[in-house]
N, C-alpha and C positions, 0 to 999 in steps of 0.2 A: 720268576721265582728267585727268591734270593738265601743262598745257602751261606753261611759264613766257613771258610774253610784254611785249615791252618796247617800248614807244610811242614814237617820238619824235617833235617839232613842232618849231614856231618859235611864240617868245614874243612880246609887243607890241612888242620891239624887233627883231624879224627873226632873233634868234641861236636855236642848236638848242639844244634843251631836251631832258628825259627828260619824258615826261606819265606815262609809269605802267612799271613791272617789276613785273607780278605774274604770277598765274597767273589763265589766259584765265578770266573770266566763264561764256561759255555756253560749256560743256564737260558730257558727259554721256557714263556708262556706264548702259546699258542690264543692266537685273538680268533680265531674261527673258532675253536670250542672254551668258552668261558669257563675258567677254573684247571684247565689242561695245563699242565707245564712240566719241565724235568730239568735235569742240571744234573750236565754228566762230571763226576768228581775228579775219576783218576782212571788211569790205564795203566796195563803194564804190558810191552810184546813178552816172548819167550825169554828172550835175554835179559833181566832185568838190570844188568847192565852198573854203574859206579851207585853204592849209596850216598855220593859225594855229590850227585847230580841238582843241577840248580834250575833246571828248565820244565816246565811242565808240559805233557804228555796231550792234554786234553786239547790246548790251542791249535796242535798238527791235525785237529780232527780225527781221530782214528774210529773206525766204524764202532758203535755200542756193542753189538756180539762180538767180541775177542775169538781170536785162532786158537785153535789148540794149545794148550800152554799160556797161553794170554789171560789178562785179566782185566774187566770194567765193575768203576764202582759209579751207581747214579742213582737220584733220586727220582722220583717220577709222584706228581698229582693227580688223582682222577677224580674226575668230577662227579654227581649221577648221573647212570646210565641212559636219562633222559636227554642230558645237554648233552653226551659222549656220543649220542647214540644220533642226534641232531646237529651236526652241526653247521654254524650260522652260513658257510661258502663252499659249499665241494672243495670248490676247485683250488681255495685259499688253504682249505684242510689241507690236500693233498701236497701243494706246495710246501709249506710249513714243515707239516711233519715229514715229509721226504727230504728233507733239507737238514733238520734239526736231530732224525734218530736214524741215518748212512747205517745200515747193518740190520739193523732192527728192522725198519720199516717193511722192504721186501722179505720180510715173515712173516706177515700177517694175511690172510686170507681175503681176498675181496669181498668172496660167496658168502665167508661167514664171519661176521664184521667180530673184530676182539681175538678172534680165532691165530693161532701164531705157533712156532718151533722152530725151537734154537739149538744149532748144537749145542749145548752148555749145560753145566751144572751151575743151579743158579739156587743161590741162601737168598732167601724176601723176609723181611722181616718187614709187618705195619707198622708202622711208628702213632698214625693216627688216623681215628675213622673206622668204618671196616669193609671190606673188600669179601667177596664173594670168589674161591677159585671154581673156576669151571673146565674137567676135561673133556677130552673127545667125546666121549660115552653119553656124557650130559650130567653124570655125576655134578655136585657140587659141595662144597665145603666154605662154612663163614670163618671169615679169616679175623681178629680182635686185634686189636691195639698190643704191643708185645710176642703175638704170636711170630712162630719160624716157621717158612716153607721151605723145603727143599725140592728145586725141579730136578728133575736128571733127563733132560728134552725130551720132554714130553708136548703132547698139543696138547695146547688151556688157553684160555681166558678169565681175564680177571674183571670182574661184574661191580655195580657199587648200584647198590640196591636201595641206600640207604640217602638221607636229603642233602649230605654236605658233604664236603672234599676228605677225599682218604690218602693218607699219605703214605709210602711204601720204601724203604732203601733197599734194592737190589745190587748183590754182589755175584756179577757172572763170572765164571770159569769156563774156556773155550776149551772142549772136547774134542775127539776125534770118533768121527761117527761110520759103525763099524757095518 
């Protein structure tokens, strides 16, 4: 996946700068599900610490569900539910995405494949495609191109019912779960 991503700061004198226009660093397709991929943006801990900051966040790795007061911005591709739901290596699945989404991953339900809860409050917006949410319940909702989700951690799964790749920007908020 390749996102083009453009940083900006303030320099030692207070004025806004550009720090970087590239294409996002941790960005990754998964070869064991064709069409799969994510490219996580930005992070932020509690402390967000100097706007003067020249370092990015994402290279330290930090897990995708943010702590309390924390913040992750990522993209994420999902394929249909066919390829997502097959994929080409277990065992390469497993590796990849245990490696590629630290946080995320162990959220997701073994028993019920897609199945997941995050602490967080999480804004989804599709960008492209459409996406199916699905809660605990079995409830479902078609999600369009422009639409907004709001989770507030809850269990769901997000379904792609439809022949081609859906594209989704997820902005999580790390809660504290009462």
């Amino acid at each position: 996946m390749k996102i083009r991503r453009v940083v900006t700061g303030l320099d030692s004198a207070g004025q806004s700068v550009f720090i970087s226009d590239e294409t996002a660093p941790r960005a990754r397709a998964f070869e064991s599900i064709p069409g799969h991929a994510m490219a996580h943006l930005w992070s932020t801990g509690t402390a967000i610490g100097s706007l003067a900051t020249q370092t990015d966040p994402t290279l330290e790795y930090p897990p995708l569900v943010p702590g309390p007061g924390e913040t992750s911005l990522a993209i994420y591709d999902f394929p249909p539910d066919p390829v997502m739901q097959n994929p080409i290596d277990v065992a390469q699945m497993l590796e990849e995405l245990g490696g590629a989404l630290p946080g995320l991953f162990e959220c997701f339900e073994p028993d019920h494949p897609g199945m997941h809860t995050t602490p967080t409050i999480d804004y989804g917006i599709l960008l492209e495609g459409e996406l199916w949410l699905e809660l605990d319940n079995g409830e479902q909702k078609r999600i369009l191109p422009g639409d907004v989700v709001i989770q507030q951690g809850t269990r769901h799964a997000w379904r792609n019912k439809s022949d081609r790749i859906a594209r989704a920007l997820f902005v999580m908020i790390g809660a504290k779960c009462d």
